[in-house]
C-alpha positions as CSV (number, residue, x, y, z in Angstrom):
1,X,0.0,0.0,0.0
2,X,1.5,3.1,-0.7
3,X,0.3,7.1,-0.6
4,X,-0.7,9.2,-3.4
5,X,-1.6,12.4,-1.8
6,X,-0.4,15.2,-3.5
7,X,2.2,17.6,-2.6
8,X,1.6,20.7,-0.9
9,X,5.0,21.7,-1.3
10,X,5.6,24.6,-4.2
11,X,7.8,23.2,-6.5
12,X,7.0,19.4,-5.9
13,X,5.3,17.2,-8.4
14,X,4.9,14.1,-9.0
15,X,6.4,11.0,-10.5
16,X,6.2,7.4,-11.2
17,X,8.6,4.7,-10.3
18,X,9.4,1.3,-11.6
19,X,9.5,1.5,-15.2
20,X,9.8,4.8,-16.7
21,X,11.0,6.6,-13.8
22,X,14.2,8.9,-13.7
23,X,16.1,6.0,-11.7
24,X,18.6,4.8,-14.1
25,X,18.1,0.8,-15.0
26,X,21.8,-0.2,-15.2
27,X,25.2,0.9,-13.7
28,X,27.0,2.6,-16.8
29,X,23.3,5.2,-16.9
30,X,23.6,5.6,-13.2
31,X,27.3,6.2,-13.2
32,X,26.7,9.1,-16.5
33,X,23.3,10.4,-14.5
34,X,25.4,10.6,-11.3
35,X,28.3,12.7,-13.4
36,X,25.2,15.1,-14.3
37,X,23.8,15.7,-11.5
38,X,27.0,16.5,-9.7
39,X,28.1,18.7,-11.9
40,X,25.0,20.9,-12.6
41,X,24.9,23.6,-10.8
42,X,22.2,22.6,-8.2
43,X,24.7,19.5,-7.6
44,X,27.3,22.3,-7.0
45,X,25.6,23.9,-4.4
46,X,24.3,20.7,-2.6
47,X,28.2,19.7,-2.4
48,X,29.6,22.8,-1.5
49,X,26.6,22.7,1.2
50,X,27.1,19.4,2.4
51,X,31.0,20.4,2.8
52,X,29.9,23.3,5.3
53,X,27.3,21.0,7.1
54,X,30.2,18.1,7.9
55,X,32.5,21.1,9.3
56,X,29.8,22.5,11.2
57,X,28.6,18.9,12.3
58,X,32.0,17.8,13.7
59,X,31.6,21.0,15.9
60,X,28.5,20.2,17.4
61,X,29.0,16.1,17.3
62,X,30.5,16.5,20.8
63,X,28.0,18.1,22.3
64,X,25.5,15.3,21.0
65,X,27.0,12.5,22.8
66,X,24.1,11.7,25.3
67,X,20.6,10.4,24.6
68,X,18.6,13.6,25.0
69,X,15.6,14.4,27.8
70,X,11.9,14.4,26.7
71,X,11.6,18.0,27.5
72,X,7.7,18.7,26.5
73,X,6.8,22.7,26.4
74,X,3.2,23.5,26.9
75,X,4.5,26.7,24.5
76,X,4.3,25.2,21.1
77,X,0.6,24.7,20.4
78,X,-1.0,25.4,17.5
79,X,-3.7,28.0,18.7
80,X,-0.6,30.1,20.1
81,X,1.6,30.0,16.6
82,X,1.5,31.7,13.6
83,X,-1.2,30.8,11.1
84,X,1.2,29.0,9.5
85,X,1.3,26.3,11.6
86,X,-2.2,26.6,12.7
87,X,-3.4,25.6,9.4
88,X,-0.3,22.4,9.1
89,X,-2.3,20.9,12.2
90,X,-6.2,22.4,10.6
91,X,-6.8,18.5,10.2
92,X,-5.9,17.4,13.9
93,X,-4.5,20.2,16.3
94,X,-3.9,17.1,18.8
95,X,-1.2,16.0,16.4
96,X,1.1,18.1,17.4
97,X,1.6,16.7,20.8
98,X,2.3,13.1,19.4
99,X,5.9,12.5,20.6
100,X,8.9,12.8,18.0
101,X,12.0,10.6,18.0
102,X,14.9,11.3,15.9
103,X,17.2,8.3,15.4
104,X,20.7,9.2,14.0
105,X,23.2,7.2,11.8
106,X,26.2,5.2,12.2
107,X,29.3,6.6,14.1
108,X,26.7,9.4,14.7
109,X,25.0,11.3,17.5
110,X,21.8,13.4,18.1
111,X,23.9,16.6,16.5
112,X,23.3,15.8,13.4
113,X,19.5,17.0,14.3
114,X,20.4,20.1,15.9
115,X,18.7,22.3,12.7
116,X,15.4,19.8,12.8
117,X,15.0,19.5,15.8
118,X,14.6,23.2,16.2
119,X,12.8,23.3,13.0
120,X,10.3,20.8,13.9
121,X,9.7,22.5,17.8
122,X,8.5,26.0,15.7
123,X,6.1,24.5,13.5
124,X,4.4,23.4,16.5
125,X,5.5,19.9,17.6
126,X,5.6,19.9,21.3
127,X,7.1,16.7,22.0
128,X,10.3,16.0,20.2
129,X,13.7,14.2,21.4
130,X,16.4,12.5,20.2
131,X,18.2,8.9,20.7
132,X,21.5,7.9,20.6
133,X,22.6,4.4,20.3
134,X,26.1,2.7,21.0
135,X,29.0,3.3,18.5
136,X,30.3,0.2,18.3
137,X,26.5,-1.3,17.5
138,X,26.5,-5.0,16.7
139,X,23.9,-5.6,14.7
140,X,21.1,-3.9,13.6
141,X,18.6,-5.9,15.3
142,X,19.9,-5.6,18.6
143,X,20.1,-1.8,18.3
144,X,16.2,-2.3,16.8
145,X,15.1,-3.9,20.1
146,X,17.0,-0.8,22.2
147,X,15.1,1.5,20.2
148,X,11.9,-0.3,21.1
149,X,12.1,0.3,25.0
150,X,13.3,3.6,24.4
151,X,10.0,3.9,22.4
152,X,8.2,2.2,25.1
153,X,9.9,5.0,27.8
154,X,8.8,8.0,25.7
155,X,5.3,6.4,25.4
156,X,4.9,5.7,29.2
157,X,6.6,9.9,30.3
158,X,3.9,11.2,28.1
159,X,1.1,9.5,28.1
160,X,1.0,8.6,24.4
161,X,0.1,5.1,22.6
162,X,1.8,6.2,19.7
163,X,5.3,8.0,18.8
164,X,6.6,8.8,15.3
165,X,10.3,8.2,14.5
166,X,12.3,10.3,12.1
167,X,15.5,8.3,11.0
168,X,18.4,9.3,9.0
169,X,20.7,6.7,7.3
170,X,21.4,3.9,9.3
171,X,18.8,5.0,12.2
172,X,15.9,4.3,9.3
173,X,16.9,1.1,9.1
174,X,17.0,0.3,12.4
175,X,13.7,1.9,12.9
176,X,12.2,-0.4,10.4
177,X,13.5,-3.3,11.3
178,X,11.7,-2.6,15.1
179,X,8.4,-2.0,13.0
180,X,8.4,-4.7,10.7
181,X,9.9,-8.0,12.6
182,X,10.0,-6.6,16.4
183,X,6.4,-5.5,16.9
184,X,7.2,-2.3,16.7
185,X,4.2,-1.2,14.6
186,X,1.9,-1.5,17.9
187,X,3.8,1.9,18.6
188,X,5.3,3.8,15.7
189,X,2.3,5.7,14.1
190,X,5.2,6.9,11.2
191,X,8.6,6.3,10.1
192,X,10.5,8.7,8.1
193,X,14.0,7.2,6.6
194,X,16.2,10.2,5.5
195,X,19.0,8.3,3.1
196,X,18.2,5.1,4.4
197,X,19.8,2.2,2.3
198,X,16.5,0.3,2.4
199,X,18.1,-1.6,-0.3
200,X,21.5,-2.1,0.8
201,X,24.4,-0.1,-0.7
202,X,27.6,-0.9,-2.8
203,X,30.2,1.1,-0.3
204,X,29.4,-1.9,2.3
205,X,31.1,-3.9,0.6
206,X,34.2,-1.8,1.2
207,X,34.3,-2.9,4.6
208,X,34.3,-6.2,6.7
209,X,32.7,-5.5,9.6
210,X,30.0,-7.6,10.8
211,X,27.1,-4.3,11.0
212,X,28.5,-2.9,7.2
213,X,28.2,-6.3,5.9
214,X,24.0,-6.2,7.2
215,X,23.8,-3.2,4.5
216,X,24.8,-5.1,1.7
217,X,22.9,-5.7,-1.2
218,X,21.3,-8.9,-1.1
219,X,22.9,-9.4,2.4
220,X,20.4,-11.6,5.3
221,X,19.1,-8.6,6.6
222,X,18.0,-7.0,3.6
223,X,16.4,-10.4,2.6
224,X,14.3,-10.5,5.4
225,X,13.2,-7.1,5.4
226,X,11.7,-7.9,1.8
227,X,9.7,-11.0,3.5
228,X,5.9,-10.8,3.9
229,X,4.8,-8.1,6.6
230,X,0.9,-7.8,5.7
231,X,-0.1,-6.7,9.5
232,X,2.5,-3.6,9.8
233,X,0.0,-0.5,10.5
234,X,3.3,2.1,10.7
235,X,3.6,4.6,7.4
236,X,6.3,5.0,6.0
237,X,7.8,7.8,4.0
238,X,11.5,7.0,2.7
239,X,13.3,10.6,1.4
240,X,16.2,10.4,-0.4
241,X,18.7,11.5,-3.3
242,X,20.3,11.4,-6.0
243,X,23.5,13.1,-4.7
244,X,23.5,10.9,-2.3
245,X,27.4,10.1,-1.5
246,X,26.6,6.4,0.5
247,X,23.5,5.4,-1.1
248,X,25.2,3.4,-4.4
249,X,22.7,3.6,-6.5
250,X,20.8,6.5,-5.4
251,X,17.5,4.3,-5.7
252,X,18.4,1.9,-2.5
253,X,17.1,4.8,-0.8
254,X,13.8,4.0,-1.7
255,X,11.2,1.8,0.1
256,X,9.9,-1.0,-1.9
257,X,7.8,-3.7,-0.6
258,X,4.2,-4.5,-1.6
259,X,3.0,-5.1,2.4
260,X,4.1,-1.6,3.2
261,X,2.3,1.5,3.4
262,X,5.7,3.3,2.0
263,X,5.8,6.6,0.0
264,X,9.5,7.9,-1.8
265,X,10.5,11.3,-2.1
266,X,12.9,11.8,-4.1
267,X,15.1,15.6,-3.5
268,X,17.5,16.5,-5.8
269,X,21.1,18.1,-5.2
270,X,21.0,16.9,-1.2
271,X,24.4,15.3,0.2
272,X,23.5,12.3,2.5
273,X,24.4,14.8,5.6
274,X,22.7,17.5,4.6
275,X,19.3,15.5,4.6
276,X,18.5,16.6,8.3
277,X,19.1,20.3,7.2
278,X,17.5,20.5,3.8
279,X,14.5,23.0,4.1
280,X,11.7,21.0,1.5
281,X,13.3,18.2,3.4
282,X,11.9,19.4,7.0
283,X,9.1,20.7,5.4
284,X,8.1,17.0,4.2
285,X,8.5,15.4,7.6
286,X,6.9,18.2,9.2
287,X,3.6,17.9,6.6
288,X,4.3,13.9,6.9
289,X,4.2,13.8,11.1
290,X,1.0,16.5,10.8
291,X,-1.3,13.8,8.9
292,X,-0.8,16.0,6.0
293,X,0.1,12.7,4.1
294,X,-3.4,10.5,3.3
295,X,-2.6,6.6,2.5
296,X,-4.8,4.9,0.0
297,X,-4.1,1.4,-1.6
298,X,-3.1,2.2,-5.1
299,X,-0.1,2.0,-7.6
300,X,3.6,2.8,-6.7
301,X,4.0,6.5,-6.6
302,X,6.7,9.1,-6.3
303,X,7.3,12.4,-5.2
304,X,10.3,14.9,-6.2
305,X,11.4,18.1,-5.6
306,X,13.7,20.0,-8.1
């Protein structure tokens, strides 16, 4: 099951995927379309922005280090903001006080939130932490079951059934592994993945560590995150690029699998740090967490931003 509500976003519109689409259907395309897009001038400026963004990030990275507080403020309703946000929660005000978690990558911290995290907090979401995981993680399905009694913590200091979970790179695919084999569906309303290799990526194979191996193509892990999962109620919406350093090809970043409700956006010109920063990009989640996003069950469909 996927979504098909259109965007709300100017300059957004939408496209197919599977046959037809602008993902490349063989290496040598995907290597020449890569070449292009780096070197057009919106690839320019995503690079040259994703350079500032890793020095700016290895500034703050320190100060990321522990698992940050559930620090709900009574401040950030919709009635008391601008009528901005008033009208992102017009469908359901009480969605703004749905918990947030935001679930970082590997050899990563909560820092690399610091811009949506604040972001998030002024278009009205009251409730919005972060979680850090171990460093020297295992597995993926170990730091998937962590995950779900942090989820299970949030839920029980606020009051809440339900949390969403933002995750970027590696912290997507942790998150979905928690919804789709651990239960974790009972409690994660939506999952957004933010350059998640969903797909598995070619740079694993670079390395032989026991967690880099898990994002191979092909590898166990991916293989049984493509088996049968017709009771998961979580939405998912997978954002991704093609300028996308990690993700090899670009298109592993999207979420394919018939059981799923999963919807791709695809943003063009983003590095895979820069995700967390990128304006439509916080605008999507935003309109995604906010119920902005219907699901419906009907064909594969894509969404893109120039």
């Amino acid at each position: 099951m996927t979504s098909t509500d259109p965007p709300s976003l100017p300059g957004w519109h939408a496209g197919a995927s599977g046959a037809g689409s602008d993902v490349p259907a063989g290496p040598v395309p995907s290597v020449r379309a890569g070449l292009r897009s780096l070197l057009s001038p919106t690839g320019l400026t995503g690079g040259l922005t994703e350079l500032a963004w890793v020095g700016a990030h290895a500034l703050l990275y320190p100060l990321g280090t522990r698992t940050e507080r559930l620090r709900p403020d009574g401040r950030y309703r919709p009635g008391a903001q601008a009528p901005g946000v008033r009208a992102l929660f017009a469908d359901d005000p009480l969605a703004a006080r749905i918990p947030v978690v935001l679930v970082h990558g590997l050899v990563d911290n909560r820092s690399v939130f610091a811009v949506m995290r604040r972001s998030l907090r002024r278009r009205g979401f009251a409730q919005v932490c972060s979680w850090n995981y171990s460093p020297f993680l295992r597995d993926v399905e170990s730091a998937a079951a962590a995950l779900g009694a942090h989820v299970e913590r949030v839920c029980q200091s606020t009051g809440h059934d339900r949390v969403h979970v933002v995750g970027h790179s590696l912290g997507g695919l942790v998150a979905r592994y928690l919804v789709q084999r651990l239960d974790g569906d009972r409690r994660i309303d939506s999952l957004v993945t933010l350059g998640t290799p969903h797909a598995g990526t070619l740079w694993a194979h670079l390395l032989p560590t026991g967690l880099v191996g898990q994002l191979r193509p092909g590898s166990p892990l991916i293989r049984e995150l493509a088996e049968p999962a017709p009771a998961c109620r979580t939405r998912i919406t997978a954002v991704y690029s093609n300028l996308d350093q990690l993700l090899v090809p670009s298109a592993v970043g999207r979420c394919e699998h018939p059981d799923l409700r999963a919807r791709n956006v695809l943003v063009r010109g983003v590095g895979h740090m820069s995700l967390p920063i990128h304006r439509a990009v916080v605008a999507e989640v935003a309109a995604t967490l906010a119920g902005r996003r219907t699901t419906v069950d009907a064909p594969p469909t894509e969404t893109a931003v120039a």
